[in-house]
VOGU-3710 file (C-alpha; in Angstrom, 3 decimals, decimal comma):
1> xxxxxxxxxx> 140,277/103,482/91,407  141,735/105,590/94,271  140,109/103,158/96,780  141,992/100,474/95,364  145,340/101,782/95,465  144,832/102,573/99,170  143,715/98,911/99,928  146,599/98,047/97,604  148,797/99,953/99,842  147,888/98,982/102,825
11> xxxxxxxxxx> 145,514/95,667/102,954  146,820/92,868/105,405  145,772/89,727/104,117  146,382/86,397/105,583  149,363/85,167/103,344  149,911/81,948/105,627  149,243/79,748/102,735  151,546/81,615/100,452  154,828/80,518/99,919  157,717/83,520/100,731
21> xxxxxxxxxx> 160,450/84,211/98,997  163,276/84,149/101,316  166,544/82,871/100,856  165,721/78,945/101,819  161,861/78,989/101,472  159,966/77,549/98,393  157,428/78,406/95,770  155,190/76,445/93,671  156,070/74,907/90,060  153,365/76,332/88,355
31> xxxxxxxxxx> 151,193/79,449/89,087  148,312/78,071/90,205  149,514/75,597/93,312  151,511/75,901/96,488  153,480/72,769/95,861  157,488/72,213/97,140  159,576/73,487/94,488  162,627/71,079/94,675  165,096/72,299/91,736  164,916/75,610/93,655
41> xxxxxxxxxx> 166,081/73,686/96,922  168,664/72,447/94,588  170,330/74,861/93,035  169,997/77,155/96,627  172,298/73,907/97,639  174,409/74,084/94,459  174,749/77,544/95,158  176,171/77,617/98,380  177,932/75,077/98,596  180,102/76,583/95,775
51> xxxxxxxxxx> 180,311/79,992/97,282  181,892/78,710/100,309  184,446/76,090/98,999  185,610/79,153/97,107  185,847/81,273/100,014  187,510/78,395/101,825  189,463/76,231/99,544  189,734/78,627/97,192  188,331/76,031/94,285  186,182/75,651/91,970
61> xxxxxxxxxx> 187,822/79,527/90,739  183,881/80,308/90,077  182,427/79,249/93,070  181,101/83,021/93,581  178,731/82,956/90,848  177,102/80,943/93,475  175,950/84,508/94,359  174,208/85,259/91,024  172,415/81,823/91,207  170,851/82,829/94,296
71> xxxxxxxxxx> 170,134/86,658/92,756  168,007/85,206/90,325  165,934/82,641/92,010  165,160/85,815/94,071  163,813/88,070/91,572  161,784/85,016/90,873  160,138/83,883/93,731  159,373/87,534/94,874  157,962/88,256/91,503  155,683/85,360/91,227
81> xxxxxxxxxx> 154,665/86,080/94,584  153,608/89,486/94,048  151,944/88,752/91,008  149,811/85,906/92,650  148,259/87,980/95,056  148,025/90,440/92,683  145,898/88,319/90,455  144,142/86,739/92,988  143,110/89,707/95,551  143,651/92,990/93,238
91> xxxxxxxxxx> 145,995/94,213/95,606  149,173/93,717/97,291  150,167/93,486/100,850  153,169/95,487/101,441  152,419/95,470/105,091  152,239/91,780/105,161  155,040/91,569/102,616  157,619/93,247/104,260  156,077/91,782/107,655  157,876/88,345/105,997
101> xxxxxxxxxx> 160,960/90,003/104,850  161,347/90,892/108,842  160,596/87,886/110,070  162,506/85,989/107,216  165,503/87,497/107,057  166,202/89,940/109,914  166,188/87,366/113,217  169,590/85,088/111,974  171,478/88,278/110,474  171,274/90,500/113,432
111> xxxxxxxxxx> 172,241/87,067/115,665  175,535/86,600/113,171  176,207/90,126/112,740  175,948/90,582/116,619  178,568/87,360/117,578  180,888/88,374/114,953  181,519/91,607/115,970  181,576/90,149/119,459  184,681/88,042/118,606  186,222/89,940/115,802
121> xxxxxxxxxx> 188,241/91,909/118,562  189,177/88,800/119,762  190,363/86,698/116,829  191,613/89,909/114,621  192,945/92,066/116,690  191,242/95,543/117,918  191,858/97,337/114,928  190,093/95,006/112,337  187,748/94,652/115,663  187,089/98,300/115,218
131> xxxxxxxxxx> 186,489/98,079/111,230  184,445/94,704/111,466  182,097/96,702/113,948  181,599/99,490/111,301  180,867/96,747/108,651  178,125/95,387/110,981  176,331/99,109/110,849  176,590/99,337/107,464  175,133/95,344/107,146  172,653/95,915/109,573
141> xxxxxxxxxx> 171,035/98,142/107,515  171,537/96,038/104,138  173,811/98,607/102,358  177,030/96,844/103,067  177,580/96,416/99,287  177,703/100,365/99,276  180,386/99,813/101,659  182,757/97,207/99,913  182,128/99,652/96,567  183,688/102,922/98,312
151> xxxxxxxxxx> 186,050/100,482/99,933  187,517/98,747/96,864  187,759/102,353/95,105  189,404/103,335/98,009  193,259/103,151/96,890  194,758/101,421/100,695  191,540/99,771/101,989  192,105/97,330/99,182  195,482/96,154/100,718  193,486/95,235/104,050
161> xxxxxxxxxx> 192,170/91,527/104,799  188,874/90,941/104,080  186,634/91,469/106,356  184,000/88,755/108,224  180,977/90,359/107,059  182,337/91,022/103,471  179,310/88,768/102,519  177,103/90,505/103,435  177,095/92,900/100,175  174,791/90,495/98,439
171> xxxxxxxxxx> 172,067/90,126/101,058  172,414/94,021/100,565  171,416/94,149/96,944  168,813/91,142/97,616  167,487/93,962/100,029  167,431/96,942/98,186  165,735/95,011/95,268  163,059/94,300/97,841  162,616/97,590/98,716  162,740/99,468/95,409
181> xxxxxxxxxx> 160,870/96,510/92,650  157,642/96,156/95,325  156,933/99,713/94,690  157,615/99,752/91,072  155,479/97,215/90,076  152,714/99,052/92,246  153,430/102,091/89,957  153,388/99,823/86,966  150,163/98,297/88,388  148,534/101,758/88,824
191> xxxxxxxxxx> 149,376/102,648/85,710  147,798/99,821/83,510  144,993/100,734/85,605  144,512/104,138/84,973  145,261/103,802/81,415  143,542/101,025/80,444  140,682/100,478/82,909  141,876/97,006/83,690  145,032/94,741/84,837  144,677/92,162/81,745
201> xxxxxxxxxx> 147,932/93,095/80,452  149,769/93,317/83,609  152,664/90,946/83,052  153,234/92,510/79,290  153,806/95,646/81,113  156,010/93,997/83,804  158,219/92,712/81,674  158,536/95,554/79,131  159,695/97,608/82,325  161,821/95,122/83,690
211> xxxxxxxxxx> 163,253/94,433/80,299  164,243/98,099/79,740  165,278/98,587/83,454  167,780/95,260/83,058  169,120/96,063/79,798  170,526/99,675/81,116  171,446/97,609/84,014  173,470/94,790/81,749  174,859/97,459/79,805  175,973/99,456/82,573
221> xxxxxxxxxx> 177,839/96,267/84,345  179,664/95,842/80,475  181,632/99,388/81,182  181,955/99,665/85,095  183,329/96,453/84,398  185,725/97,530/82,167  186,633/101,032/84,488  186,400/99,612/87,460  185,967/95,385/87,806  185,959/95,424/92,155
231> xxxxxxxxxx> 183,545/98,569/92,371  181,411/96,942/89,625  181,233/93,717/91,432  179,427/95,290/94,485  177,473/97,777/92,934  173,434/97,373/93,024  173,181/99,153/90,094  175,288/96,785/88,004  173,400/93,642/89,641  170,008/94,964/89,204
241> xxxxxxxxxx> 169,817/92,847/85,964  170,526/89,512/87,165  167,529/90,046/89,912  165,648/91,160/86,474  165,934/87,975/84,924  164,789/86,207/87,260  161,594/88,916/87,430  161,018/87,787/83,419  160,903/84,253/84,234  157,974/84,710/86,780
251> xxxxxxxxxx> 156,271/87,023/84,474  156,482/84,221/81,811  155,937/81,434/83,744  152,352/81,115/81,881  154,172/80,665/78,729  157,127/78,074/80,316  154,608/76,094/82,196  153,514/74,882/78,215  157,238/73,281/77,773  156,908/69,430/76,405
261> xxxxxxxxxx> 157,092/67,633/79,761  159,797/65,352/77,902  161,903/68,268/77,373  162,320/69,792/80,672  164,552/67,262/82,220  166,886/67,825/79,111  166,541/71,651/79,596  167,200/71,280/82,992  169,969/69,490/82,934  171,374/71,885/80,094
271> xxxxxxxxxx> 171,391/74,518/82,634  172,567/72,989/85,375  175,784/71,933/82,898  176,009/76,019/82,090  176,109/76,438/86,358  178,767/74,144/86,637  180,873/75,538/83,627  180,648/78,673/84,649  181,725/77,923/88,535  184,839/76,091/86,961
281> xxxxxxxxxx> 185,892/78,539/83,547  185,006/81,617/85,037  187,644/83,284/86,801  189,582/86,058/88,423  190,494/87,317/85,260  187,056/87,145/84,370  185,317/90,184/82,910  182,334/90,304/85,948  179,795/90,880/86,490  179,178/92,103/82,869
291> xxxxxxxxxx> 179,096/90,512/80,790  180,319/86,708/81,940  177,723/86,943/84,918  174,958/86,250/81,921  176,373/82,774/81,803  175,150/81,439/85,629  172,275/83,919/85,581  170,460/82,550/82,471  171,512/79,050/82,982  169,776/79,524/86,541
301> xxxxxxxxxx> 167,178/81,087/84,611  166,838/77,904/82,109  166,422/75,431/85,656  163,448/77,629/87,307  161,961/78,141/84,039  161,298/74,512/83,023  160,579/73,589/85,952  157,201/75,250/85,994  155,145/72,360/85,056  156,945/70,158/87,041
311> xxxxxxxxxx> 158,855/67,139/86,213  159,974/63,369/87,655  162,263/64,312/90,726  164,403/60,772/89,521  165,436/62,562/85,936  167,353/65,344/87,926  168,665/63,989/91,443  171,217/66,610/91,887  167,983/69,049/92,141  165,666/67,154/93,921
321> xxxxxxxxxx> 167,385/64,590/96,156  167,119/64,428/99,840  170,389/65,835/100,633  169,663/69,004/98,404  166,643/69,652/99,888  168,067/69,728/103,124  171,128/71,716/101,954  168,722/74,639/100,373  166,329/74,668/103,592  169,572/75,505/105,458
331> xxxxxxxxxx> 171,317/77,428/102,546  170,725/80,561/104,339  172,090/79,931/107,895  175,095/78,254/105,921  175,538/81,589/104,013  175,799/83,848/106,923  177,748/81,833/109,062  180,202/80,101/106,665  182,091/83,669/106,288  182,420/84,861/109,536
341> xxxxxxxxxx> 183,805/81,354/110,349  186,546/81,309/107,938  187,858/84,901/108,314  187,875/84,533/111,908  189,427/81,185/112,518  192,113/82,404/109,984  193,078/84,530/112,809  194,064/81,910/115,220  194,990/78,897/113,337  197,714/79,059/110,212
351> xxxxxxxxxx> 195,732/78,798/107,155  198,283/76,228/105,554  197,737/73,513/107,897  194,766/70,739/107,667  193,421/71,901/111,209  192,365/74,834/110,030  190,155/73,487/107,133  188,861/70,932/109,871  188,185/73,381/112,158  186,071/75,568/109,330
361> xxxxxxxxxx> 183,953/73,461/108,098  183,461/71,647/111,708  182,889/75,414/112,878  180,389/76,206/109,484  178,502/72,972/110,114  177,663/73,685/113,943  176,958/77,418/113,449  174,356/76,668/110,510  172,732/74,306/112,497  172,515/76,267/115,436
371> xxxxxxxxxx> 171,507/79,500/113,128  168,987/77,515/111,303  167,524/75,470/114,559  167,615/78,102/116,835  166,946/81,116/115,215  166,214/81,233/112,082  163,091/78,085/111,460  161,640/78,969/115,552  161,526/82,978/114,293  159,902/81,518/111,131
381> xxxxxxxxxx> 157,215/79,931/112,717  156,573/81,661/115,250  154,093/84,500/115,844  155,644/87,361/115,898  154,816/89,771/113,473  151,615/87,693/112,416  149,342/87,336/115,404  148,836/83,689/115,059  150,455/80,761/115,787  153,154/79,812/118,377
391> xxxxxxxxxx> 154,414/82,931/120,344  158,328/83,492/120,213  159,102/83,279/123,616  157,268/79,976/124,024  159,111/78,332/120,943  160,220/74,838/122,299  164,115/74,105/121,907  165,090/71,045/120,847  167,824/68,368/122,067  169,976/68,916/119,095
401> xxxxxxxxxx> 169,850/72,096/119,327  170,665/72,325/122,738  173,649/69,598/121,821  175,336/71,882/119,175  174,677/74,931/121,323  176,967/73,416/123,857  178,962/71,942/121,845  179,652/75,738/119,724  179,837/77,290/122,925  182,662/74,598/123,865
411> xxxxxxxxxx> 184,367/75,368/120,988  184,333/79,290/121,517  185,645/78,897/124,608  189,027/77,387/123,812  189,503/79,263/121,040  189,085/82,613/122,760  191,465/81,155/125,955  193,810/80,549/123,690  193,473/84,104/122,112  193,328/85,884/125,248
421> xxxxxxxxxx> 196,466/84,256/126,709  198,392/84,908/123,248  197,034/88,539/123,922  198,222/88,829/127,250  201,714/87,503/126,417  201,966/90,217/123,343  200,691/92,971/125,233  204,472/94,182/125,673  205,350/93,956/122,593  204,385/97,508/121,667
431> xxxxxxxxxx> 206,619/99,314/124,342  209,782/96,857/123,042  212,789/99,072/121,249  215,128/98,408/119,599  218,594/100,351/119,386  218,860/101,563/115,612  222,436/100,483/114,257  225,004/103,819/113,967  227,685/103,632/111,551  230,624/101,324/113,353
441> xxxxxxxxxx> 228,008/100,209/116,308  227,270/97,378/117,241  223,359/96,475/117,827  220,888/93,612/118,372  219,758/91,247/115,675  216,569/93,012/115,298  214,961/93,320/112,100  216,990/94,232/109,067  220,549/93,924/111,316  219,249/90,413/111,457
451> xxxxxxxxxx> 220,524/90,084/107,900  223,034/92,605/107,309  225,113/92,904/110,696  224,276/88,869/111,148  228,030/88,735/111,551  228,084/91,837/114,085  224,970/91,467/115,509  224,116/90,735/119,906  221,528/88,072/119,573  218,330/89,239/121,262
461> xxxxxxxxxx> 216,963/88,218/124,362  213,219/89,134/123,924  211,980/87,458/120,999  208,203/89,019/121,162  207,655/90,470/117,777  206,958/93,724/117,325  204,850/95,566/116,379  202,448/92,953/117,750  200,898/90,582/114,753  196,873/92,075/114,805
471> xxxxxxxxxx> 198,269/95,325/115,142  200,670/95,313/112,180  198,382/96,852/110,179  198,094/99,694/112,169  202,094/100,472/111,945  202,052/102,478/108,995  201,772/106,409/110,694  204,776/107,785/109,578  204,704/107,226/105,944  200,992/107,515/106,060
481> xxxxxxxxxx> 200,581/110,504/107,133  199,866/114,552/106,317  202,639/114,117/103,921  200,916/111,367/102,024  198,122/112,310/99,439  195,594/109,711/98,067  194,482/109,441/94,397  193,141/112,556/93,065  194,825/114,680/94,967  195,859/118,488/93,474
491> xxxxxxxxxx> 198,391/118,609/95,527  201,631/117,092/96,851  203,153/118,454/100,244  206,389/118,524/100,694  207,896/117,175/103,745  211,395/118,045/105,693  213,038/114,940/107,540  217,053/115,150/108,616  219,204/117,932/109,367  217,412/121,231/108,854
501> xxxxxxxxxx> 220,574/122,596/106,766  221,996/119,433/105,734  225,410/120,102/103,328  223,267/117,016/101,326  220,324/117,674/99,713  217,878/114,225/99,291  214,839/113,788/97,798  212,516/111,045/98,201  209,885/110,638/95,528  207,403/108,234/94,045
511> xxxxxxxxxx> 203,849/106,036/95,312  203,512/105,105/98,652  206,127/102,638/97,969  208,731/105,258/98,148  207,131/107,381/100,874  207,589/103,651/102,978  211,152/104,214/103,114  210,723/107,745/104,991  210,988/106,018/108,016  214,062/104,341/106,986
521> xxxxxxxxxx> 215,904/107,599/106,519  214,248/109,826/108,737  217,415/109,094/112,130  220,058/108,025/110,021  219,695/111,184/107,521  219,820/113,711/111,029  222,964/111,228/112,226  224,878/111,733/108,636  223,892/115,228/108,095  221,615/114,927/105,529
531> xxxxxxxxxx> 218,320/116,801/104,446  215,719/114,704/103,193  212,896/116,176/101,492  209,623/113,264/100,452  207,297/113,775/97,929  205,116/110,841/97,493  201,241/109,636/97,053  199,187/107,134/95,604  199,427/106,151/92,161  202,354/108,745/91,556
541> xxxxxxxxxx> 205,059/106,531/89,548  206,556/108,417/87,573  206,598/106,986/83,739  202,893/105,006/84,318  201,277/107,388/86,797  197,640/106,500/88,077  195,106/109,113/89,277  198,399/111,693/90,053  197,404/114,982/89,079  199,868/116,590/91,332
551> xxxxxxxxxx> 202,614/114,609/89,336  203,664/117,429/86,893  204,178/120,262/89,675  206,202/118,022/91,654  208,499/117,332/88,961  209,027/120,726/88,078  209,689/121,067/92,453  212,924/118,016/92,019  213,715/120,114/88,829  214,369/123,275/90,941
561> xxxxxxxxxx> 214,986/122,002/93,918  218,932/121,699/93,541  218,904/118,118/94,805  222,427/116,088/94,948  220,670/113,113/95,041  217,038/112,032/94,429  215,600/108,602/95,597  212,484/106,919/93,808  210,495/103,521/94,122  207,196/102,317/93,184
571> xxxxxxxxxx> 204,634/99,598/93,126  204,890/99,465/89,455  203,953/95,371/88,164  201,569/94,303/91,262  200,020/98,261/91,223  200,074/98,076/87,650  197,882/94,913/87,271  195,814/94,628/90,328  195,893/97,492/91,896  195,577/101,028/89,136
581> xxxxxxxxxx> 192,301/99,909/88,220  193,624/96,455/87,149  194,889/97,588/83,435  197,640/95,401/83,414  201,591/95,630/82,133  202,077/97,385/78,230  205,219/96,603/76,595  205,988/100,061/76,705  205,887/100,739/80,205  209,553/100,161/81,031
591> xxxxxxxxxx> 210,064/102,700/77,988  207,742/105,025/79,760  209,629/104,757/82,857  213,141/105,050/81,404  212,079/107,929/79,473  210,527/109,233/82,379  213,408/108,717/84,542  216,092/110,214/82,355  214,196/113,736/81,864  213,895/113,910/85,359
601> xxxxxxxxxx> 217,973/113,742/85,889  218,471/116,260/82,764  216,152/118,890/84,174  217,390/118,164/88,127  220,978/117,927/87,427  220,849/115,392/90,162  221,664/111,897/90,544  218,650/109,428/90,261  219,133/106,053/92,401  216,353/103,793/91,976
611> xxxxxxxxxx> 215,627/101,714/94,779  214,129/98,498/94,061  210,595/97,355/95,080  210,211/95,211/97,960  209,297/91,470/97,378  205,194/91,537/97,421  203,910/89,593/99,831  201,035/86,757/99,459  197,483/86,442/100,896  198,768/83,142/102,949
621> xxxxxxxxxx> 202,135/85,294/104,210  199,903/88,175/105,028  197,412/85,573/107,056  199,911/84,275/108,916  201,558/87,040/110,216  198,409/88,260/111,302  197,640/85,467/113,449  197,356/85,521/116,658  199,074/83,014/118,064  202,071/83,680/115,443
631> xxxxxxxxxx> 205,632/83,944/116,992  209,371/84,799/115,759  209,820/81,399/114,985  206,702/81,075/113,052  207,387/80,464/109,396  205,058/82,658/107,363  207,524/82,881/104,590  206,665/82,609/100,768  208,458/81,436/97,322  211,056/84,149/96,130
641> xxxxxxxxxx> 209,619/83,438/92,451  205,758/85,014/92,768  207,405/87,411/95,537  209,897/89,314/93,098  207,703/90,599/90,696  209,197/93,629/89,182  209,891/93,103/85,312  208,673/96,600/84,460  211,195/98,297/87,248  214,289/96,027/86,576
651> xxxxxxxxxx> 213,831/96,810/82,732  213,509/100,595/83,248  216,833/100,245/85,107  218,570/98,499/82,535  217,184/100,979/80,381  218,776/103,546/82,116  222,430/103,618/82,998  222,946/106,666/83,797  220,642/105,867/87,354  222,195/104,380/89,982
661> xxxxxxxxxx> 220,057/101,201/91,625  219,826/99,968/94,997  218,689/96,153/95,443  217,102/94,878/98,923  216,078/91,580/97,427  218,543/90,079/99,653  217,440/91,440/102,720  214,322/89,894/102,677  215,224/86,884/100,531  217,346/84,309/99,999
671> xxxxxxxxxx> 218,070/82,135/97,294  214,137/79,881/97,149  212,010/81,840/99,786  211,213/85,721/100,982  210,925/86,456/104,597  207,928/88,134/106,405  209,197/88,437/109,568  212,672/88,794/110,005  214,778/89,519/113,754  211,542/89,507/115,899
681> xxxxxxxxxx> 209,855/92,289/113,419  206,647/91,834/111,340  208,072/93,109/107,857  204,962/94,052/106,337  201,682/96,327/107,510  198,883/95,219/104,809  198,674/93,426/101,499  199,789/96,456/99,472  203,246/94,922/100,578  203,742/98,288/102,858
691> xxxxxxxxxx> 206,486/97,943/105,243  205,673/97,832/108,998  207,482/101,832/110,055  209,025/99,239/112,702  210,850/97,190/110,001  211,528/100,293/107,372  213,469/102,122/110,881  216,081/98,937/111,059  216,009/98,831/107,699  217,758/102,452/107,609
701> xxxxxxxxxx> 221,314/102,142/108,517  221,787/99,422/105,675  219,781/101,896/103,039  221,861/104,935/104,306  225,179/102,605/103,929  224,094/102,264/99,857  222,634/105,692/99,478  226,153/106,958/100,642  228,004/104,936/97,210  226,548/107,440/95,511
711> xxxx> 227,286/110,657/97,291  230,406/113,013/96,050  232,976/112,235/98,902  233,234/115,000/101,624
//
């Protein structure tokens, strides 16, 4: 028995007849042949061809479950593989098995992660150049996923575009299942054997344990779900079940490969309808993965499962066509590249115009072929790692793809001339100021004095914008800084801006959409005298506060603090639903607020003057004044409608009379759209809707001019 296990554990047999279970190889349609399994091909083609018209066009709303089709033919074909050889040899490779994983998936995911992070810098700017390069570690080693979870429960990282190698999460819990289920079914295996002497009842066992190990893994999706929807949606742990199903087919495929040949086309076809309902019902608003992700992953299920014995390829074209066969065999170079292509040329061309969806799927098309030509099918069959067959460095390149190699590299080119000139042309845009307007100055038409001194205003000469579009993101130190705190935080500094011994006592107070403004008040509060004290952090609205726990201390601070005036904002509807763990608005929340709001002015004594939230800005706005080649005169406005969301704040107010209220809307808006840049400066930082500090500091005299209405006269 002990001998076994050893040559279990490390036997090398030659597996060159076997088919692998990588993402665009094939398996057999019944256990006992090696034959080309085309509904796989087929729904591999369904499946990513859905994934990335959702990442690009945004349509069907589904298209991601494409991800969950492609987690369960996987848990399939590795299964079935393992228990073939298995069967047939009493052991199992794991040498030779993760030999194939290697060669299989390793060659075209270094090559993509290695050329984005080569032009990230480039396209996005040297910040997201910087982050990118950190997402290629993690990716490299298949734990990316790992990385988007602590990223979308980190409060601000969630505001950031996405990043090109965002898709890489799922090849990460396709790998870890590899690593991990191998092992386990050896321990299974060894088991049975010691137990019972034999391996007859080796696929019972398999899919008791897999059955039991899925269900916590189902159940556990159903409530991270409901806690925590974006950190659910990466996690391995809440996926493990959809890579389980597809386990339970293989182990059953002695019972499935007994359906009534007359019914499988029927069944078939009954699952491909649940695929396609489920890429165009399911939604954002979706609860996912648990437990709507049971709708693509057992319809996927249904397709593999009846196709065991096999079936007329003419009863289910969209399977077994031509065309999807070639889509699956390159539905793995299409998967890698199609992401890095989109995020990246969304960095040099506008995303509303028709060029840009040219140029993507012109740019997808010639980096799958090259992937798949070039790398990924001459690694394949080549020797390395095997011993046999052609050697790598001998693998003979062919005309085409030396055609789209020229042609890509073509294509490259221009696009990085034009972002190195647009580079060169911004790189002054950094050292550019701006004189701040003084009460009865007169100053540029820079930023906010671009609205509200139009009238007053010396047109400006230099039109660069500032801060420079890739690094707008990075504009953001002065609010976010030491005297910011993050969720969970025990405790919220308190921070000193203004006169030292102003005869005015301000304080600033609320989520980091209050503590944005800091930079708006922090000259013109020293230039009028005034002492400005901030208290702010993430999640802390007061009324409908989020992972605050500093909140009640810092109330009882404004309560003591003899304050003549204090100032508070917040994030509240857009934080509210997407953001504080996605709950969503209650009636009660302006209540809450109001409430809120009016035992904060009985225990200050002060007066409370609301500010009102900036418009939010939209994923296209954001794009666009992140690209590269984006100027002053580049419109990356959006509809005034979507952008002035703030129900729960503007009821609160009206709630509250005794508050005073200060509205912007009309700095950044007029009457149908909502500016994003506005006099040569980049208004916002991230997708959070943060102002740039840049915009907030011309935004101060006019905020200082409003704050002063409701100041005692001297």
């Amino acid at each position: 028995m002990k001998s076994r296990i050893i040559r279990t554990l490390w036997s090398v047999p030659d597996h060159r007849h076997l088919p692998t279970a990588g993402p665009s190889e094939t398996t057999s349609p019944n256990p006992s042949t090696n034959a080309l399994r085309l509904d796989i091909q087929g729904l591999r083609a369904i499946a990513v061809l859905v994934v990335v018209a959702n990442h690009l066009f945004k349509w069907p709303q589904g298209g991601y479950v494409g991800v969950d089709v492609f987690f369960v033919v996987s848990g399939y074909l590795i299964t079935g593989l393992l228990l073939r050889e298995h069967a047939r040899t009493e052991t199992i490779s794991w040498i030779g098995f993760y030999k194939r994983r290697i060669k299989r998936i390793i060659p075209a995911a270094v090559t993509t992660i290695f050329v984005t992070c080569t032009l990230a810098p480039l396209a996005l700017g040297w910040s997201r150049g910087v982050r990118t390069a950190v997402d290629g570690l993690w990716a490299l080693f298949f734990v990316g996923n790992w990385r988007m979870y602590f990223q979308d429960t980190d409060y601000f990282q969630r505001s950031q575009l996405p990043s090109p190698l965002q898709h890489y999460w799922s090849l990460g819990v396709e790998e870890q299942f590899y690593t991990v289920w191998p092992w386990l079914l050896l321990a299974l295996m060894t088991v049975l054997l010691k137990v019972t002497g034999h391996l007859g009842y080796d696929r019972s066992v398999t899919a008791v344990a897999i059955t039991l190990i899925g269900g916590a893994s189902f159940i556990l999706a159903i409530v991270q779900t409901a806690e925590s929807p974006s950190a659910a949606y990466f996690s391995s742990l809440t996926r493990a079940w959809e890579l389980g199903v597809g386990v339970l087919v293989a182990v059953a495929s002695f019972a499935t490969v007994k359906i009534p040949r007359q019914l499988r086309p029927i069944l078939a076809w009954a699952g491909i309808a649940g695929i396609i309902a489920s890429v165009l019902l399911i939604n954002d608003r979706t609860p996912f993965p648990g437990p709507w992700a049971a709708a693509p992953v057992l319809s996927t299920a249904l397709v593999i499962a009846v196709g065991e014995g096999g079936y007329p390829n003419r009863y289910v074209p969209i399977l077994t066509s031509g065309l999807s066969h070639y889509i699956g065999d390159l539905s793995y170079s299409i998967y890698l590249a199609h992401y890095p292509v989109i995020i990246l040329l969304a960095g040099v061309i506008n995303r509303s115009s028709a060029v840009y969806y040219i140029a993507c799927v012109a740019g997808i098309a010639a980096a799958s072929l090259l992937s798949f030509y070039g790398v990924e099918n001459p690694v394949r069959k080549s020797s390395w790692l095997s011993g046999k067959g052609r050697r790598l460095g001998k693998v003979r390149i062919s005309r085409p793809v030396k055609v789209a190699a020229v042609l890509l590299a073509a294509y490259s080119a221009v696009v990085i001339t034009v972002v190195v000139q647009k580079r060169l042309d911004d790189r002054s845009a950094e050292s550019v100021t701006h004189a701040t307007a003084q009460p009865g100055s007169r100053v540029q038409c820079f930023g906010a004095a671009a609205v509200y001194a139009k009238a007053t205003c010396i047109p400006l000469t230099d039109t660069t914008l500032v801060p420079s579009p890739v690094n707008a993101g990075e504009d953001n130190k002065i609010w976010w800084s030491e005297c910011f705190i993050n969720v969970d935080e025990a405790v919220m500094p308190t921070c000193h801006d203004g006169a030292t011994d102003g005869a005015v006592r301000i304080a600033l107070f609320g989520d980091s959409h209050a503590g944005m403004f800091r930079n708006a008040l922090m000259e013109t509060a020293k230039a009028r005298g005034w002492q400005v004290d901030t208290y702010y952090g993430a999640g802390c609205r007061v009324g409908v506060p989020w992972r605050c726990p500093s909140l009640d201390s810092t109330l009882e601070k404004l309560a003591t603090g003899k304050y003549n005036l204090i100032l508070t904002t917040g994030f509240y509807d857009a934080a509210l639903s997407n953001i504080d763990g996605g709950r969503g608005l209650n009636p009660g929340d302006d209540v809450a607020v109001s409430d809120a709001w009016k035992k904060l002015i009985a225990s200050s004594g002060a007066k409370l003057v609301v500010i009102g939230d900036v418009p939010r800005i939209t994923e296209d706005a954001l794009a666009c004044i992140k690209l590269v080649t984006t100027t002053a005169d580049t419109d990356c406005s959006m509809e005034r409608g979507p952008a002035v969301t703030r129900v729960t704040l503007d009821s609160a107010v009206a709630r509250t009379p005794e508050a005073g209220f200060i509205d912007l809307t009309n700095i950044f808006c007029d009457l149908q759209r909502c500016r994003s840049i506005i006099g040569s400066a980049i208004v916002y930082a991230d997708g959070a809707s943060h102002l740039t500090d840049t915009f907030a500091a011309s935004l101060g005299p006019y905020l200082a001019d409003e704050i002063a209405k409701f100041l005692p006269s001297p």
